[in-house]
N, C-alpha and C positions, 0 to 999 in steps of 0.2 A: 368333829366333822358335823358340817352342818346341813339339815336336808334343805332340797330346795322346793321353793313351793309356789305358785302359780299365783299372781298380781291378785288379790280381792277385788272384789267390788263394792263402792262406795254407798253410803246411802244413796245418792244424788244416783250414781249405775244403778242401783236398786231399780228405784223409780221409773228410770228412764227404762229399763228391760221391760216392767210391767207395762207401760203406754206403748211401747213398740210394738207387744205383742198383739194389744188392743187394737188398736190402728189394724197391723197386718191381718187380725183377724175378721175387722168388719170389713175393711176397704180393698184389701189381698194386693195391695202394693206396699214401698216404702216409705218409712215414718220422716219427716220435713223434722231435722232440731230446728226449736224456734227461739231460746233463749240462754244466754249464756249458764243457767244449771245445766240443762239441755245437752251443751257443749264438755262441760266437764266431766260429767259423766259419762260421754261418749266417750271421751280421751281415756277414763278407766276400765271402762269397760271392752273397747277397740283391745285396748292394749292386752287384755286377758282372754282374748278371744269370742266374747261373749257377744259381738256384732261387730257388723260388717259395716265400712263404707261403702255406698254404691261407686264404678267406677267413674261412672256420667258424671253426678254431680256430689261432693264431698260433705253437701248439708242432707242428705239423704241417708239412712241409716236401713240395714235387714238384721234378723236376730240370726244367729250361725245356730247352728245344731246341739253346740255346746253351753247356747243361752237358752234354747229350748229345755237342756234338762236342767240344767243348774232353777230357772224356774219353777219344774215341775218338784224337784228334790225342797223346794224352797217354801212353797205351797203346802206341800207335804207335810213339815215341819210347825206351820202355824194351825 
C-alpha cells in the first residue's frame, strides 16, 4: 500500500511563491505572471494548492494560506 502525498513544488513553484509573496507584500494586491517559467510554475504550484487564480483575470495569481506556511516552514529550514 502506498501513501499518498500532495503534488511538490518545483524549483520554478519555488520561485514563483517567493515573488508572489514580495509583490503581495509591498503592493497588497495580486502578482501579473509575466513569463512562461512564471506560467509553469503556477500550473505546479495552483495544482498543490499553494496559489490561487484570481477569478477576474487567470494571469493574476494570490498565495493561499497553505503557500504562506509551506514558505514560512521553507525559510525556516535555510
Amino acid at each position: 500500500m502506498s501513501a499518498v502525498t500532495e503534488p511538490g513544488v518545483s524549483r520554478k513553484g519555488r520561485t514563483l511563491l517567493y515573488r508572489v509573496r514580495i509583490h503581495q507584500q509591498r503592493h497588497g494586491r495580486s502578482y501579473l505572471l509575466q513569463c512562461e517559467n512564471d506560467q509553469c510554475g503556477a500550473r505546479n504550484a495552483a495544482r498543490g494548492g499553494y496559489l490561487r487564480r484570481t477569478p477576474v483575470a487567470v494571469n493574476f495569481v494570490t498565495l493561499t494560506p497553505k503557500g504562506e506556511d509551506y514558505l514560512d516552514r521553507l525559510m525556516r529550514c535555510e
